[in-house]
N, C-alpha and C positions, 0 to 999 in steps of 0.2 A: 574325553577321547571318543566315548560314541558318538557324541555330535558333532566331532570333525572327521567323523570317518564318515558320516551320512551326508554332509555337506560335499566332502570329497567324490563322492560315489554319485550324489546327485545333479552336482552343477548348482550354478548362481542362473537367475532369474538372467544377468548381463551374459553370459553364454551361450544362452540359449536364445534370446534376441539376437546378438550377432551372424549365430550360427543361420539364423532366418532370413537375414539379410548377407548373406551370402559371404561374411567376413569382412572384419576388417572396417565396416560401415562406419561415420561417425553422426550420421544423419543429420549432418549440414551441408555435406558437400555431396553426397549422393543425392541418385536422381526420388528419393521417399522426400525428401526434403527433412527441415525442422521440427515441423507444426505435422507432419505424418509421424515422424518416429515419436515427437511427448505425446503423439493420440495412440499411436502402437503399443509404447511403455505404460502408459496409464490405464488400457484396456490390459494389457498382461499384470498388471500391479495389482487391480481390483479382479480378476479373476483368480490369481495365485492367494489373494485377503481370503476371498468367500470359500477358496476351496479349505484354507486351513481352518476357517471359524465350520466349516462342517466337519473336520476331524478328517478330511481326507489327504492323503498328498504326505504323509508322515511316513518317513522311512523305517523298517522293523527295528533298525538299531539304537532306535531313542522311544521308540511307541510303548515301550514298559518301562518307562517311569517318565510321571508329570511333570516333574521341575526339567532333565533333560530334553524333553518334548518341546514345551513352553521356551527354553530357552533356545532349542533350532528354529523354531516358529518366529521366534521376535529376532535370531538373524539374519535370516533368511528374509524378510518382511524390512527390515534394514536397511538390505544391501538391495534391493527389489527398488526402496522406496530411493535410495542416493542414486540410481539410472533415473527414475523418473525427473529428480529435481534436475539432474544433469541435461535431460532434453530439453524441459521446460529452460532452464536457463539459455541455452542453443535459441531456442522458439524466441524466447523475448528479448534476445542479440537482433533476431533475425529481423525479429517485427519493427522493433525502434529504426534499425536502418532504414526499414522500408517507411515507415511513415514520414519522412520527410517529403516526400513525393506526395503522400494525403495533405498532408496541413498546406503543402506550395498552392496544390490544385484548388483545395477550400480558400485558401485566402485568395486566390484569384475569382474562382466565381463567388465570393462576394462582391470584389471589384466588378463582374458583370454585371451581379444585379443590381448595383447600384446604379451601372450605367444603365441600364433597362428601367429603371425606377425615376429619375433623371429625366429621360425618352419619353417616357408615358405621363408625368404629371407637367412637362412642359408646353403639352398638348393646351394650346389657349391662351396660358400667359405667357407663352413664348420661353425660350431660351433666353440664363443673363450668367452676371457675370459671377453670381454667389455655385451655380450651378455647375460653372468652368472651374472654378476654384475647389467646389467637394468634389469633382472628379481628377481633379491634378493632385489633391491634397489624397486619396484613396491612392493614386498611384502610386505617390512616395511612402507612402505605409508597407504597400503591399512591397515595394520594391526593399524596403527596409526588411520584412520577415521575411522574406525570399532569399535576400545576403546571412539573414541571421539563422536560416535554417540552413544554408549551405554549410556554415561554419560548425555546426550545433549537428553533422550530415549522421551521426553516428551514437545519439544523443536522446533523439526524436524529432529533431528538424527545430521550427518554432515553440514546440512543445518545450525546449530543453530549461529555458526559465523557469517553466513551471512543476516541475517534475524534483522532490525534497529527497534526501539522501539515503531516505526509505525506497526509494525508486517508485513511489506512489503521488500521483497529481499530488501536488496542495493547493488546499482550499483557501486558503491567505493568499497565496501568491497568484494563480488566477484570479482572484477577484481585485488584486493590487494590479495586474496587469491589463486588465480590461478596460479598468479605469485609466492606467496611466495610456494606453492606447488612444481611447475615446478623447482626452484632453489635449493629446498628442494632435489629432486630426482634429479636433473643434480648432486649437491653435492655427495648426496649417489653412484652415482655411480662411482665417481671416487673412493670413499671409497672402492669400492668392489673391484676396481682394484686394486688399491693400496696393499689393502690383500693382492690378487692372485699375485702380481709383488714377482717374485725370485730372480734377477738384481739390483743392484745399480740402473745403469742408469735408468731404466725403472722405478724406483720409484720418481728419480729426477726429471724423466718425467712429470710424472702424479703428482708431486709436484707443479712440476713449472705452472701445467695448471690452480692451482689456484690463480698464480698471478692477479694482477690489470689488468695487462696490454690486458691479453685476455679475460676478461670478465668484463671490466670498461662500456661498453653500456648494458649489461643485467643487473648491479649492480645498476647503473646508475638508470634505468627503475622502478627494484625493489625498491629503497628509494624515489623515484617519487610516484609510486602507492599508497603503503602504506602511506604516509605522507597525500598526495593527500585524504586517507581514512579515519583517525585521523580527519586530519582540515575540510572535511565536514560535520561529526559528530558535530563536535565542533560549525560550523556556524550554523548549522540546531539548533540545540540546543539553540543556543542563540537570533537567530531570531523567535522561537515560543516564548521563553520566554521574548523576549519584543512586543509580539504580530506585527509583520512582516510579519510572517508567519502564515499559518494556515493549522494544520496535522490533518486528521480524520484518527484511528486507523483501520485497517485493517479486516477482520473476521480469514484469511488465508492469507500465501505468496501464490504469485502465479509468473511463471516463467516470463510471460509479466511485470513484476514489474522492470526486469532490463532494459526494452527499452520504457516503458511510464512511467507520471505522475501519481498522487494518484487517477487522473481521470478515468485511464486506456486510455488515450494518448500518443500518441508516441511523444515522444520527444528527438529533432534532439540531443543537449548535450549528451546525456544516449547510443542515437542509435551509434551515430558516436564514443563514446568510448569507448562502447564494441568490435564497426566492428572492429575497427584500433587495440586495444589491443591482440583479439583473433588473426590476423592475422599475429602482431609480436609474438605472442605466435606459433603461427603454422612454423610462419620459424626459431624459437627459438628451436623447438624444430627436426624440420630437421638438423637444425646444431649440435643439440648432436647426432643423430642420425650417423652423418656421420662422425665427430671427440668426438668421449664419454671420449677422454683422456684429454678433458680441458674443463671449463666451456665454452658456449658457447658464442663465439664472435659477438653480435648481432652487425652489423652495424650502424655508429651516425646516418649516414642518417638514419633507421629505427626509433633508438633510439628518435632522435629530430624530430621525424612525432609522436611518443605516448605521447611525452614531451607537444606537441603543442595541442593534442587532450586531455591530462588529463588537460593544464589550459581553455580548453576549456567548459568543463564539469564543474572544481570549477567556471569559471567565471556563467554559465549559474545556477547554483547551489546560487549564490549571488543573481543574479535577476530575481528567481525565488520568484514566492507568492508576495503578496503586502497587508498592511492592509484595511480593508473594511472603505468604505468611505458614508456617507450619502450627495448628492448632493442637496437635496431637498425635500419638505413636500410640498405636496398641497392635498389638498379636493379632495376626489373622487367622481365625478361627473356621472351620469346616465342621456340615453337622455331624455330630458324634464325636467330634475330640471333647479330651477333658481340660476344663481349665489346667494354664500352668503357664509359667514364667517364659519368657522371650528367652529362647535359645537358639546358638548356631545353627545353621539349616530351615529354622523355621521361616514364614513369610510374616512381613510385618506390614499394618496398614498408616500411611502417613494420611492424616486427614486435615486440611486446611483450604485454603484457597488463590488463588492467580497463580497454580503448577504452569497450565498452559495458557499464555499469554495471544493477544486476538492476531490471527495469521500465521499461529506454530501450531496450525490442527492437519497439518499434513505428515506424513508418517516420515519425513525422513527427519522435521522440526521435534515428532515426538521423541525421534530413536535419538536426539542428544542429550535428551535428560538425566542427569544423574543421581545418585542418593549418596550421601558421603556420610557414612559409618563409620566412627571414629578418624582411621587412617584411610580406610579402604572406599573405593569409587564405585561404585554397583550402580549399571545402567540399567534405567529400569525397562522391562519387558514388554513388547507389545505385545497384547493377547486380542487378536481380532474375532470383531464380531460382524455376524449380518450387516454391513451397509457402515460400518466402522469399526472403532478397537471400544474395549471398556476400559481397559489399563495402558496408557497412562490417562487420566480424567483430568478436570481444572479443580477441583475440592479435594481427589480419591489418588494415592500411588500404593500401587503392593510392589513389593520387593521382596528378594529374600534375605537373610540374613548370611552372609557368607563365613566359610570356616576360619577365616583369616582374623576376623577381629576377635578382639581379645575379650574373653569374660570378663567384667563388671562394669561401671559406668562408663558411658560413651556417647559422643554429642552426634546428632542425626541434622544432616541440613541438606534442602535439595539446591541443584544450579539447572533453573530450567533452558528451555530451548534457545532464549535471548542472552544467556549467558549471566544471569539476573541470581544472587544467589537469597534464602532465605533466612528468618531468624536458627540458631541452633535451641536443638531442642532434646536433652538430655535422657535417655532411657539405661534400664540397665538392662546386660546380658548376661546369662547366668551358662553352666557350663552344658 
């Protein structure tokens, strides 16, 4: 009762933002925008954190006693933290619309600088006809991601391929798309010659370039990648759904998504097969550049350095994530109590590991956690500190033990933020 009569008296953090934007505001359609109200809300979110981790900001009707305290604290910090995630989500509506318009623009001036690249090296040996063909053959690409970023308008444009159900790049499927692009345009530009060829020979030429034989390591690579991008979907997939895994959904992609984890970590898998991918891409594509009359002959040795770094990447993709595990329950102890059995009211410390899973370290991910005491659901408590929370932790959950459950044995199991539950783990309560 005290802590809904101090919540009632004080207001919600959402209140008190509206009330500052003059009512009524949903900060997409007002003139603050998106991207001003999640920097407003995130500025109010971390100043309302630090004032309660200094004990200030507590209303007198819950300030004499700590569990009522603690528990206005972590819902107050809550409902603070569900406005944040709500602009953020507005912000990364906002942004993916808009980035169609970046990726159009970018795939076009690559089309210029290609044509400027074209312009300046034909200085001497003249303009021909491989040179007409990589500039017709750029058009139709570009004119292809341009259709497909129209359609994808709401999506991220071009981006919308590569973007996984986490709403975060994947590193498979960009690197399966770059390639399938690059082979895409090596193709077309033989097709342009092919056209321009007025000769027999010259077309059995440029026939023959798309034997096996000269371009079996860049073919090779291409059904590597791709496959490679298929079966991690596929693992991903079935390791969340038998809880193995554990994905927290994204707000936005962002470009560091293809060389770290959902943490925003880098990890070696991701980094080392982008490095090695883009670098056979880059001498992939020197070699059209210097014979555009055959696919290009990327070398095994190449080939079997990206072969070794895509099962490099699925293996790390396998043992990746782990399900969260409860190691143990004991009484949580303050100095000066005396030992004594887990009873109602008291706090209890659950200690194991993957409570918060990589991307649920934001306060509205932590505020879903629960601890399930026999019948009963007990959310556990943010308790903020300087520059973040200590409770809820990835190894550490205190809770308390509520009046509801029943003395004597009883199974403890947490359901973190990704909905992930843990093993059960038996303690007694005594009266």
């Amino acid at each position: 009762m005290a802590v809904q009569e101090a919540r009632h008296g004080s207001g919600s953090d959402g209140d008190r933002y509206e009330a500052a934007h003059g009512g009524g505001c949903a900060c997409g359609d007002c003139p603050h925008g998106a991207r001003e109200g999640h920097r407003r809300a995130v500025a109010a979110f971390l100043l309302r954190r630090d004032e309660f981790a200094a004990g200030q900001g507590l209303p007198a009707a819950v300030a004499h006693s700590a569990s009522a305290s603690r528990q206005w604290v972590s819902e107050e910090l809550a409902q603070s933290a569900d406005l944040v995630a709500e602009r953020a989500r507005a912000e990364g509506a906002a942004w993916l619309a808009g980035l169609r318009r970046r990726t159009v623009g970018l795939v076009w001036a690559v089309v210029v600088a290609l044509l400027l690249t074209q312009a300046l090296t034909a200085i001497g040996p003249g303009w021909t006809a491989a040179r007409t063909a990589g500039l017709a053959a750029a058009l139709v690409v570009a004119g292809a991601l341009t259709a497909a970023a129209w359609f994808h308008r709401a999506r991220g444009g071009a981006l919308a391929p590569v973007v996984g159900e986490d709403n975060r790049l994947s590193t498979s499927r960009a690197v399966a798309v770059a390639w399938v692009l690059f082979v895409a345009y090596a193709v077309l530009v033989l097709v342009g010659q092919l056209a321009a060829a007025s000769g027999h020979a010259e077309r059995d030429a440029l026939i023959s370039g798309l034997e096996l034989a000269r371009g079996a390591g860049a073919v090779t690579v291409l059904a590597v990648v791709c496959g490679i991008a298929v079966l991690v979907r596929r693992v991903v997939g079935l390791r969340v759904l038998a809880q193995r895994l554990q994905k927290i959904r994204a707000d936005r992609p962002r470009a560091a998504d293809l060389l770290t984890d959902d943490a925003g970590r880098g990890t070696f898998a991701d980094i080392q097969y982008v490095v090695i991918s883009a670098v056979a891409l880059v001498f992939a594509a020197v070699r059209l550049a210097r014979r555009p009359e055959q696919l290009p002959d990327l070398p095994w040795g190449l080939a079997v350095v990206v072969l070794i770094s895509a099962a490099t990447y699925l293996a790390g993709k396998y043992a990746e994530g782990g399900r969260p595990v409860i190691l143990s329950v004991v009484r949580s102890r303050e100095a000066g109590d005396l030992d004594a059995p887990i009873r109602t009211g008291d706090d209890i410390e659950i200690r194991g590991a993957g409570f918060v899973p990589p991307g649920a370290q934001r306060a509205d991910r932590l505020a879903r956690m629960v601890v399930r005491i026999g019948t009963v659901n007990v959310h556990v408590p943010l308790v903020p500190v300087p520059g973040g929370f200590s409770n809820p932790a990835d190894d550490l959950l205190t809770v308390p033990v509520p009046a509801d459950v029943e003395p004597g044995r009883v199974d403890v199991q947490v359901v973190t933020g990704a909905g992930v539950e843990t093993n059960r783990y038996a303690i007694d309560v005594t009266d």
